[in-house]
C-alpha positions in Angstrom: -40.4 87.6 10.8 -38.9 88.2 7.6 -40.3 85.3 5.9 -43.9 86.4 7.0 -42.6 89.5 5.4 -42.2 87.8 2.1 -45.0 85.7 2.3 -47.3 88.9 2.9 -45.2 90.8 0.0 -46.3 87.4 -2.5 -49.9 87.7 -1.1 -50.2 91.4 -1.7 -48.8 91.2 -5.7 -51.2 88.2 -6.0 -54.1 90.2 -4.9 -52.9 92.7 -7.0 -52.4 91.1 -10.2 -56.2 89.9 -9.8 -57.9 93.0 -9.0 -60.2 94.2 -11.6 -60.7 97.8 -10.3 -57.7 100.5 -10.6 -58.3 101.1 -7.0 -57.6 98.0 -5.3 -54.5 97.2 -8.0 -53.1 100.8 -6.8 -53.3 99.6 -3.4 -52.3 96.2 -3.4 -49.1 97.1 -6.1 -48.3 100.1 -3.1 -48.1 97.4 -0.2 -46.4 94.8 -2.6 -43.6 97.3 -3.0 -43.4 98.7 0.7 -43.3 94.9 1.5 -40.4 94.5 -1.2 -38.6 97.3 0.4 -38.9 96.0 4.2 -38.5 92.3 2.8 -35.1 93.2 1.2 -34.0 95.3 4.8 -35.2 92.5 6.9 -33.0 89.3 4.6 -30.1 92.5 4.8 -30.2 92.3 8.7 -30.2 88.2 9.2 -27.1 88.5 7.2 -25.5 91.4 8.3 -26.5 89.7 12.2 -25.8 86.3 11.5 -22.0 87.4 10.2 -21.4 89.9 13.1 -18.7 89.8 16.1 -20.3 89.9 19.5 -20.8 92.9 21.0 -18.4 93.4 23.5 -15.0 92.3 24.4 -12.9 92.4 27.5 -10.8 95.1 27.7 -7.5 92.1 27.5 -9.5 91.4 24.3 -9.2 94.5 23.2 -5.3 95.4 24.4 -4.7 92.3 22.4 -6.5 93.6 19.5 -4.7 96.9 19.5 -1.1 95.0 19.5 -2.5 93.3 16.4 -2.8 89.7 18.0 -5.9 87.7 17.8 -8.3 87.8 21.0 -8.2 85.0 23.2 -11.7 83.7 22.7 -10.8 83.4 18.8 -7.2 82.2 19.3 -6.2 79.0 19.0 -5.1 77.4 22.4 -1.2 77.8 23.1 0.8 75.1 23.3 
């Protein structure tokens, strides 16, 4: 999605940049930047997604995690 995002923001300042009439360039430079804007959240999210703990651990995970030891799904295995 948030390449279609970009590719519609790079469309919109294209049609913008050859418009001849003030109102088509107002309205094609006011999409270009609400595109910018969502473009720039959108690539925020992949990373912020991509880099992200899963959402819920056991509550053993978590007693482990509060006695400041590792949890057991990121631990190596014990020997």
């Amino acid at each position: 999605m948030r390449w279609l995002l970009l590719a519609f923001t790079l469309i919109a300042f294209v049609l913008c940049f050859t418009r001849h009439s003030p109102g088509a360039w107002g309205l094609w430079m006011l999409l270009g930047l609400i595109g910018v804007f969502a473009t720039t959240l959108a690539f925020a999210q992949a990373r912020i997604a991509g880099n992200a703990r899963d959402d819920s651990l056991s509550e053993y995970d978590l007693m482990r995690l509060r006695e400041g030891k590792p949890p057991l799904r990121d631990a190596p295995p014990e020997q």
